[in-house]
TILUMMI-618205 format. One line per 10 residues: number of its first residue (from 1); for each residue x, y, z of C-alpha. Coordinates in nm, 2 decimals, decimal comma. Example, Ala and Ser with C-alpha at 12.3 -4.5 7.8 and 13.67 -1.06 7.14 Angstrom:
BEGIN
1> 1,23:-0,45:0,78 ~ 1,37:-0,11:0,71
***
This chain:
BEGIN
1> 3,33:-0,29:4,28 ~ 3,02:-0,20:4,08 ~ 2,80:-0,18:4,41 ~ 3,05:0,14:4,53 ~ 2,95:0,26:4,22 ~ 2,66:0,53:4,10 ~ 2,37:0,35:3,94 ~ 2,30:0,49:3,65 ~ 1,98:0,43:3,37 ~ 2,08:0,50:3,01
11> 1,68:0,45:2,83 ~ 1,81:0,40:2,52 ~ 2,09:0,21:2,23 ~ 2,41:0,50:2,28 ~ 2,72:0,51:2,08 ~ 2,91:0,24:2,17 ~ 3,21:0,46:2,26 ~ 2,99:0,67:2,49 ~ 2,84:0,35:2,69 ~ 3,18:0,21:2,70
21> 3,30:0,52:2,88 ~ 2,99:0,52:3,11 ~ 3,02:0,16:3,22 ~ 3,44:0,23:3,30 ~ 3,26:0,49:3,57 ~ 2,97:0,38:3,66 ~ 2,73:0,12:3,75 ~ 2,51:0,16:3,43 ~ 2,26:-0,07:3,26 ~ 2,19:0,02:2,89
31> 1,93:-0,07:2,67 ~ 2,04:-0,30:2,41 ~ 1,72:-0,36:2,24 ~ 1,64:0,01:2,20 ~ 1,27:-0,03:2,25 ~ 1,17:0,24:2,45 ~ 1,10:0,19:2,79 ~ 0,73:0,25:2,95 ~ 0,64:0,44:3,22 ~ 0,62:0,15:3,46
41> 0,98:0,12:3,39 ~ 1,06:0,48:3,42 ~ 0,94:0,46:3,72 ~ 1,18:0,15:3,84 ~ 1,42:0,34:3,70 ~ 1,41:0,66:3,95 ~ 1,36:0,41:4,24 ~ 1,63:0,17:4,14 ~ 1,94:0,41:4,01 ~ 2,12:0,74:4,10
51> 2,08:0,85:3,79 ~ 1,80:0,83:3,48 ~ 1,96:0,95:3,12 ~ 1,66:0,98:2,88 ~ 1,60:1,11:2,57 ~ 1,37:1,30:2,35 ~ 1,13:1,01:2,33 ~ 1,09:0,94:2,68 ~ 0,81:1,19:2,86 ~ 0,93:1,22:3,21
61> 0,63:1,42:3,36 ~ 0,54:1,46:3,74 ~ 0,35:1,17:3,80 ~ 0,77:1,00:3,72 ~ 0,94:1,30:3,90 ~ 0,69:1,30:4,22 ~ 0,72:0,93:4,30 ~ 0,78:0,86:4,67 ~ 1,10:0,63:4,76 ~ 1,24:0,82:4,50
71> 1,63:0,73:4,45 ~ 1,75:0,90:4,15 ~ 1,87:1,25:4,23 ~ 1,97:1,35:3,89 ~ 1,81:1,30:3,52 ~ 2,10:1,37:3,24 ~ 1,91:1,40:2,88 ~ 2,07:1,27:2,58 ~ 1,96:1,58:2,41 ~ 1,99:1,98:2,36
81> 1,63:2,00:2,38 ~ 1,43:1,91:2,71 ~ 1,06:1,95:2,66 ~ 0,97:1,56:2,80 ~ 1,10:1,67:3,07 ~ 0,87:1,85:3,32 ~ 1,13:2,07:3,46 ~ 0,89:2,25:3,74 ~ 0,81:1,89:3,88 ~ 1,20:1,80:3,84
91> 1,26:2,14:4,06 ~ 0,97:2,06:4,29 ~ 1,12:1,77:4,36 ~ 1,52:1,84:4,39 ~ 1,57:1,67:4,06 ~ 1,86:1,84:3,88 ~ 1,81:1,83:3,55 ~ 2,09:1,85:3,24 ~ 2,12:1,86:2,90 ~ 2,40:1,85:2,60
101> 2,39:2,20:2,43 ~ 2,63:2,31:2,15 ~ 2,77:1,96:2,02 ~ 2,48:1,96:1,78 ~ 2,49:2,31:1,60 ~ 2,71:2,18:1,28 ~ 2,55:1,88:1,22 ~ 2,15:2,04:1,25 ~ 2,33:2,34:1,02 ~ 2,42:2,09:0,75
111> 2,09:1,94:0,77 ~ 1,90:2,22:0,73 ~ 2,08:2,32:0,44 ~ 2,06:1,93:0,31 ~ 1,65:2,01:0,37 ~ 1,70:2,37:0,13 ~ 1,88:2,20:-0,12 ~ 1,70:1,94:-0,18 ~ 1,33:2,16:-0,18 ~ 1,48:2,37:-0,39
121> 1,62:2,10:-0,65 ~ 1,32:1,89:-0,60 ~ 1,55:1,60:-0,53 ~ 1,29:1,38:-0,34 ~ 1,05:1,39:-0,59 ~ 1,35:1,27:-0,86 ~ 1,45:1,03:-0,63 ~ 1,09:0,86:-0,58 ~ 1,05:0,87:-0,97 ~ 1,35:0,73:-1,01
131> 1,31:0,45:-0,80 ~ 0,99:0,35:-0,91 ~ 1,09:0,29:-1,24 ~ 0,84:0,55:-1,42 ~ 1,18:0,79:-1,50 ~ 1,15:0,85:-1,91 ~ 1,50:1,02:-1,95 ~ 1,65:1,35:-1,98 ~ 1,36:1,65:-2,10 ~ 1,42:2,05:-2,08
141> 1,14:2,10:-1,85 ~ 1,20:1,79:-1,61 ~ 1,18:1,88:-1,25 ~ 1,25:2,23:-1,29 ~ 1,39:2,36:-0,94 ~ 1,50:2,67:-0,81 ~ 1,88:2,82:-0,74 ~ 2,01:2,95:-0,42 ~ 2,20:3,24:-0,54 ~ 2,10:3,56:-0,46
151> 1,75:3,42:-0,30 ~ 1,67:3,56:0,07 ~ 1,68:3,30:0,34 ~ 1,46:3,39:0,68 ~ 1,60:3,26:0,96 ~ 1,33:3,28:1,24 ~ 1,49:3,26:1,59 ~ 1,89:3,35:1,54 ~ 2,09:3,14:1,81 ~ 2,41:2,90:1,71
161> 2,22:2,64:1,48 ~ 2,06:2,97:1,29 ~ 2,39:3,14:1,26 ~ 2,55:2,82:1,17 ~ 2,29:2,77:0,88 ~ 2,32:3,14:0,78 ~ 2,75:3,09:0,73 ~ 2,64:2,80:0,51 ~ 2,36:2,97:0,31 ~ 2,58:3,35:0,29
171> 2,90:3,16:0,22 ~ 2,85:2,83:0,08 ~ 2,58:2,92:-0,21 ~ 2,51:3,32:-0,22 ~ 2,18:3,34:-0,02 ~ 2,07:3,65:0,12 ~ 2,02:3,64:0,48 ~ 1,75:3,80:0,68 ~ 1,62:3,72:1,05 ~ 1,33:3,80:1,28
181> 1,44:3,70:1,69 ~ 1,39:3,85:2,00 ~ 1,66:4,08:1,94 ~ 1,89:4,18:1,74 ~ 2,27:3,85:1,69 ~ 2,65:3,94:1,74 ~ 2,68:4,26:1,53 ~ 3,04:4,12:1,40 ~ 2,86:3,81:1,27 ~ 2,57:4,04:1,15
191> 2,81:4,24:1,00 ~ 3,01:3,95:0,79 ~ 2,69:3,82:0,66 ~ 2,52:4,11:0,56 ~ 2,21:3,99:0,76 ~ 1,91:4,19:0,82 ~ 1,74:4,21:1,12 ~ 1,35:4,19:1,05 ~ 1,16:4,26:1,39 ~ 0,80:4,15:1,27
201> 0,75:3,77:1,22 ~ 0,51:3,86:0,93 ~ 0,73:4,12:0,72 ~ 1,04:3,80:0,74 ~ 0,74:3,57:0,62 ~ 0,68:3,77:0,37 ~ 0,98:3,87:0,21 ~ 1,18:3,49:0,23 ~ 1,20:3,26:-0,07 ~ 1,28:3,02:0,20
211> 1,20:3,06:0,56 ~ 1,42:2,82:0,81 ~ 1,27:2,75:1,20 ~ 1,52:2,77:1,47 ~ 1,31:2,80:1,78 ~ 1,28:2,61:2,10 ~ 0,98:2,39:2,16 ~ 0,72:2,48:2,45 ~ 0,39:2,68:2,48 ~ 0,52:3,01:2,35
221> 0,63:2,88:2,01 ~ 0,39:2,60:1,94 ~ 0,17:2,65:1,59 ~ 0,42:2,93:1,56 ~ 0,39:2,88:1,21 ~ -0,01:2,85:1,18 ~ -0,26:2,88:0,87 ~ -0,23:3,27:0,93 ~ 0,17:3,29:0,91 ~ 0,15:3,04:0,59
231> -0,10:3,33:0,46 ~ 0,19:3,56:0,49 ~ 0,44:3,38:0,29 ~ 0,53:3,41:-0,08 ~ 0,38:3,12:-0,30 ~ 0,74:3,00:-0,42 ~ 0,85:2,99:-0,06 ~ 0,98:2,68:0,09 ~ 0,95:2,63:0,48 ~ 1,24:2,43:0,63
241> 1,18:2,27:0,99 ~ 1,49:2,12:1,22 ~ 1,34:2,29:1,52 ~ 1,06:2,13:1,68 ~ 0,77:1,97:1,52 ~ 0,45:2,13:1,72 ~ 0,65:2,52:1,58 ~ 0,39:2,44:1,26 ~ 0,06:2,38:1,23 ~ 0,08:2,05:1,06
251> -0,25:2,08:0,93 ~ -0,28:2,43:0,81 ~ 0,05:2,32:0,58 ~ -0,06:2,01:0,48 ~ -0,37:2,24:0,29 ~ -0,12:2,49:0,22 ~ 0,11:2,21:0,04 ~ -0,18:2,10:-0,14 ~ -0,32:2,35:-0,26 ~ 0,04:2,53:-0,36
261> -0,01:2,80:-0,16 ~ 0,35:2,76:-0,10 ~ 0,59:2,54:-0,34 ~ 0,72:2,32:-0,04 ~ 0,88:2,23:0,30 ~ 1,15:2,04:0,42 ~ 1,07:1,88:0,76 ~ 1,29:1,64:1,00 ~ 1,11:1,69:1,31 ~ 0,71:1,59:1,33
271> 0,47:1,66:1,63 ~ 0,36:1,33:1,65 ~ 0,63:1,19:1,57 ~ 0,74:0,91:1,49 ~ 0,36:0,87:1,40 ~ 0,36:1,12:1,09 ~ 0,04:1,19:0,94 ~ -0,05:1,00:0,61 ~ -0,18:1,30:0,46 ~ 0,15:1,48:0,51
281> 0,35:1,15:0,42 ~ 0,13:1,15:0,07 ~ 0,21:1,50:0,00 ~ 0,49:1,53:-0,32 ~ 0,60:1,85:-0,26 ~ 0,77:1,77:0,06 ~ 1,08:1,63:0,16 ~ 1,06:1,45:0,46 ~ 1,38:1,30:0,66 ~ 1,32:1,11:1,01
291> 1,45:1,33:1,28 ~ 1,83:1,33:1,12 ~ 1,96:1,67:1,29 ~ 2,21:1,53:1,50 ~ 2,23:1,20:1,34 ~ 2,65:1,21:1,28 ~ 2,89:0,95:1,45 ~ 3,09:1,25:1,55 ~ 2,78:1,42:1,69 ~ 2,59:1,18:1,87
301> 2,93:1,05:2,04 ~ 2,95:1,41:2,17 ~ 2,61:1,45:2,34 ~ 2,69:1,13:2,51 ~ 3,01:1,27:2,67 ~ 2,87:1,57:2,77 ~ 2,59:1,32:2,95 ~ 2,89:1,17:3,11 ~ 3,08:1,52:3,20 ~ 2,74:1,58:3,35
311> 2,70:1,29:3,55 ~ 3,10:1,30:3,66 ~ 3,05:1,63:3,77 ~ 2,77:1,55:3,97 ~ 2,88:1,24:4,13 ~ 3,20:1,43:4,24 ~ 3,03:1,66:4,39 ~ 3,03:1,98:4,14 ~ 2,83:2,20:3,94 ~ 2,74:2,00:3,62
321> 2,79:2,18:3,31 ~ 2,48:2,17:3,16 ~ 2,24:2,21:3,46 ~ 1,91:2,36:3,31 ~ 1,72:2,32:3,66
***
């Protein structure tokens, strides 16, 4: 009976594999419309269910966590990343809190390197040419890009998606790979790639033909990447963002894009987003892709069954897998 069941919220359209599986265990009302829900309805949502699985786009601060005749004793984010979620409220409150790491590392590593190949070929500005009909043919100096062999890319923050992207880069087209983190990856992986560790942010800036963000969101990275970093980079670098979108300065590089201060970027997350700022949207010398990381069949299915490995676990009683508080 679906009353003996857990109630559980999903916020948001899910593979249709993954909701199938959650409604053969669970009580769960989905959200076939996909319009994302308000706070009013957030709110219903931890009075009304078990269980509240959001994602990115739904910011579950402490005036959501902190309600009284609160019901929900668990929120399971459809997501590696869990920055809308206030996770000192959730604590404060006995909210457990979960997450899907891991299942998106190939799919954001292929996307990054989709974002450096087509800076580098200038593939965005061909394709708009193209498409608006003002292509004149074949000419020696046409779009003139840049190759990947033998370039240096500069990975900033070094965990799976950065190693990933490095395999791809070393491996796939020849790229030189250097890295400024905390500390110092696996030495065996260093080892294979021939990576360089570069402990100052500014000596990796400026040293890369192409520098690639792979950096958690929150207060300690935000405008990571600010007018003064952008100062420090090369003039035929290209920045490359599947991180977060508040890591740059959107501002300082939309001068710095317009003045060619640098030759481009490749961005798929925004800090506004999906509100993107017309000023960047204008800009030609940047290829800009809406939020794609993860954006596979294969992948997305994957987060969704860790949500529901998550939620299993919980509802039987056990440590879920991916508890972050």
């Amino acid at each position: 009976m679906a009353g003996d069941r857990p109630r559980v919220l999903v916020t948001r359209t899910w593979p249709e594999a993954v909701e199938r599986r959650l409604a053969e265990r669970f009580d769960v009302t989905l959200n076939p419309t996909d319009v994302p829900l308000d706070e009013a309805a957030l709110i219903a949502g931890m009075r009304d269910y078990d269980a509240v699985c959001p994602t990115i786009t739904d910011r579950m601060h402490a005036g959501i966590l902190g309600i009284e005749r609160r019901r929900a004793a668990i929120v399971a984010s459809y997501g590696v990343g869990f920055e809308h979620i206030d996770v000192a409220a959730a604590m404060a409150a006995g909210i457990a809190v979960t997450n899907t790491p891991g299942v998106l590392t190939d799919a954001t590593a292929d996307l990054a390197l989709t974002l450096i190949l087509m800076t580098a070929r200038r593939a965005g500005e061909g394709e708009r040419e193209l498409r608006s009909g003002s292509w004149t043919g074949w000419r020696p100096t046409h779009l003139l890009g840049t190759s990947l062999k033998g370039k240096t890319l500069g990975l900033v923050g070094f965990g799976r998606i950065a190693q990933a992207t490095a395999e791809r880069a070393r491996f796939g087209f020849g790229m030189e790979i250097a890295y400024y983190a905390r500390r110092p990856g696996p030495q065996e992986l260093v080892d294979r790639l021939g990576a360089r560790f570069v402990p100052n942010l500014g000596d990796l800036l400026g040293e890369a033909d192409f520098v690639s963000l792979h950096v958690p969101g929150g207060a300690e990275t935000r405008h990571l990447i600010d007018a003064a970093a952008i100062a420090q980079m090369q003039r035929h670098a290209i920045l490359i963002n599947t991180a977060r979108g508040d890591v740059v300065d959107e501002d300082a590089l939309i001068e710095a894009l317009g003045t060619r201060r640098i030759a481009g970027a490749g961005l798929d997350v925004f800090a506004g987003e999906p509100n993107v700022s017309p000023a960047l949207r204008g800009i030609e010398n940047a290829v800009l892709l809406p939020h794609l990381g993860s954006a596979t069949r294969e992948t997305r299915e994957a987060m969704g069954m860790r949500v529901f490995a998550n939620l299993e676990a919980w509802f039987d009683g056990k440590a879920p897998p991916d508890r972050v508080a």
